[in-house]
N, C-alpha and C positions, 0 to 999 in steps of 0.2 A: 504494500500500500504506500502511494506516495504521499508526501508532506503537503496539506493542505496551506498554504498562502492567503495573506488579506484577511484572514477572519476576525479581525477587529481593528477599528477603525478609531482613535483616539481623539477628541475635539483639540483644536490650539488652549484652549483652557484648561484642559485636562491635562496638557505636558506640562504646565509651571509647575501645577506641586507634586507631579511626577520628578522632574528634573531639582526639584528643589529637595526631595526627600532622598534622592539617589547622592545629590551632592553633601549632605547632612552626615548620611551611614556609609558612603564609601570608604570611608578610613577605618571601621569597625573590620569591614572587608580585610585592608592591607592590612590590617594589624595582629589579627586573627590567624592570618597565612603566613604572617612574618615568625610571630611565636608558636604555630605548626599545632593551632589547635583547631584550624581549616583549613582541609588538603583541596591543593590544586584540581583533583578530580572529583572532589564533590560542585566545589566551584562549578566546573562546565559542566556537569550534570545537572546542574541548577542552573544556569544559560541556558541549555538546551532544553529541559523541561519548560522553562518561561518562553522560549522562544515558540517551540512547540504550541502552546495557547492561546502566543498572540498570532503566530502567522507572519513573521517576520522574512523575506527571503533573503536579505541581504544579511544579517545577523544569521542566520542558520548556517549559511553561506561559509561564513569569519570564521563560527565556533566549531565547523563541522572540520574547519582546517586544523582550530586548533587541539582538537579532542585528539580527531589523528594522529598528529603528525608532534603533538607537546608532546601529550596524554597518555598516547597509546592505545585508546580503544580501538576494538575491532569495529568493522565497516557491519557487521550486524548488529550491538549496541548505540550504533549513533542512529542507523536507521531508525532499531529499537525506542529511543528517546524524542527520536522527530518525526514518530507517528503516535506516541501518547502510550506505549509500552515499556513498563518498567518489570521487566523480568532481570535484565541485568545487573539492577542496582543494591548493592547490598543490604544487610535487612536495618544496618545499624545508621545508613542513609535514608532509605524509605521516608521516616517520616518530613525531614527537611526537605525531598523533594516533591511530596504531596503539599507539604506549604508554600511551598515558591508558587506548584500549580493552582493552588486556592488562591494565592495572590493574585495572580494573574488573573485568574480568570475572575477575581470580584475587583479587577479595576483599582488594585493597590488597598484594597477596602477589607481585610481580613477580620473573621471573627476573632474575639479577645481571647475564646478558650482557646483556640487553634493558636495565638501566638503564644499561651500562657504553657501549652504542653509543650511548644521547642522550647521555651526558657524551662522548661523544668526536665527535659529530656537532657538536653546539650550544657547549658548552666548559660549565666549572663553573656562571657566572652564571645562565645561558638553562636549562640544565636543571633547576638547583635552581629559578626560577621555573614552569617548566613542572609540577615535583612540586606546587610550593605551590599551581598551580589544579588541577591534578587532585583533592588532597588535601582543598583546598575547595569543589568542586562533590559531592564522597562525602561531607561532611558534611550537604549540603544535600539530598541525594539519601536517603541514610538513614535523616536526619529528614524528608522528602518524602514517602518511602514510606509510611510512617505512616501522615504526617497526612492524606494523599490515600485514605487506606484509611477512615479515621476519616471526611471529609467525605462520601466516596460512603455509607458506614452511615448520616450521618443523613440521606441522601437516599434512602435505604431500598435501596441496591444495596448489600451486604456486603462483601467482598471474599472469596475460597475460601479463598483461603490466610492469611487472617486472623485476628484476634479483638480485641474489644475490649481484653479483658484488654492485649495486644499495643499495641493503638493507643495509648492512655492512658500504659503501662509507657514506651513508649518515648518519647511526647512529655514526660511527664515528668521522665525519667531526665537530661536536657537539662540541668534545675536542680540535679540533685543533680551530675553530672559536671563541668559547665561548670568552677567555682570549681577543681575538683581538676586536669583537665586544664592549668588555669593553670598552678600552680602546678607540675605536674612537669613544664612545656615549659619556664618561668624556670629548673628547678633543671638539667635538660638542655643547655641551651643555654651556663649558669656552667659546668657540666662537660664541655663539648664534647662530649658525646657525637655518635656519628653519626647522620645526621640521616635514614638507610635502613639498616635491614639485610636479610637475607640467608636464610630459613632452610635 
């Protein structure tokens, strides 16, 4: 079965506090992998699970290079992963990559139990790393979606649920957001706020 594409379509409003939450936990990420209490290969298993969800081509694309060719998985585990098959993944991963997938699929919007069993499976360290890649493969995936919409247009296949208008807005929106999302994850961070909430 092949990897389905485009299956979710992101608003420009919807990438700020995507791009804004991904730039907040991404150091949770590096810091978590630096102290080797999150391996490199749960990492892209969690890229490629989120990817998987959103329907990213160009992001599938990067990760499926780097799973290969870093990573080492076999070309039937990455398949496995980019069609929504988790027989490969170990059972002590399992739950982290069902929560990336719940992430994803609720739009960055996770239930509280759902994050409160990785903080109580993995401990503080390992889950706040786990958000910072989930966080950062939905930023890449977002803007993915786009630009993979935009390259098949000018290969003359459109996208349905597209439009330029859309393609452009949102690769755009990148420069106008980026500087601001900076700047209210430093002022976030000086106020501790938390670094997930709840609705």
């Amino acid at each position: 079965m092949a990897q389905e594409f485009y299956k979710k379509n992101y608003s420009i409003q919807e990438f700020y506090p995507i791009l804004y939450q991904g730039i907040r936990t991404m150091k949770y990420m590096i810091k978590a992998k630096k102290d080797k209490s999150l391996q490199s290969e749960l990492i892209e298993r969690i890229m490629l699970g989120v990817t998987e969800v959103n329907g990213c081509e160009v992001c599938s694309y990067a990760h499926t290079k780097m799973a290969l060719l870093e990573q080492g998985f076999s070309n039937q585990e990455i398949q496995n992963l980019l069609t929504g098959t988790a027989d490969d993944i170990p059972s002590d991963e399992m739950p982290a990559f069902l929560f990336a997938q719940h992430y994803a699929d609720t739009r960055g919007n996770p239930t509280e139990e759902s994050w409160n069993r990785i903080v109580s499976l993995y401990g503080e360290n390992k889950a706040t790393g786990i958000l910072g890649a989930i966080r950062s493969i939905m930023i890449g995936n977002v803007h993915g979606i786009a630009l993979s919409a935009l390259f098949s247009r000018i290969k003359g296949k459109a996208i349905k649920k597209s439009s330029l208008f859309y393609e452009l807005g949102m690769i755009s929106s990148l420069i106008i957001y980026l500087p601001v999302a900076i700047f209210q994850a430093i002022i976030a961070d000086f106020l501790k706020k938390p670094i997930i909430r709840f609705s």
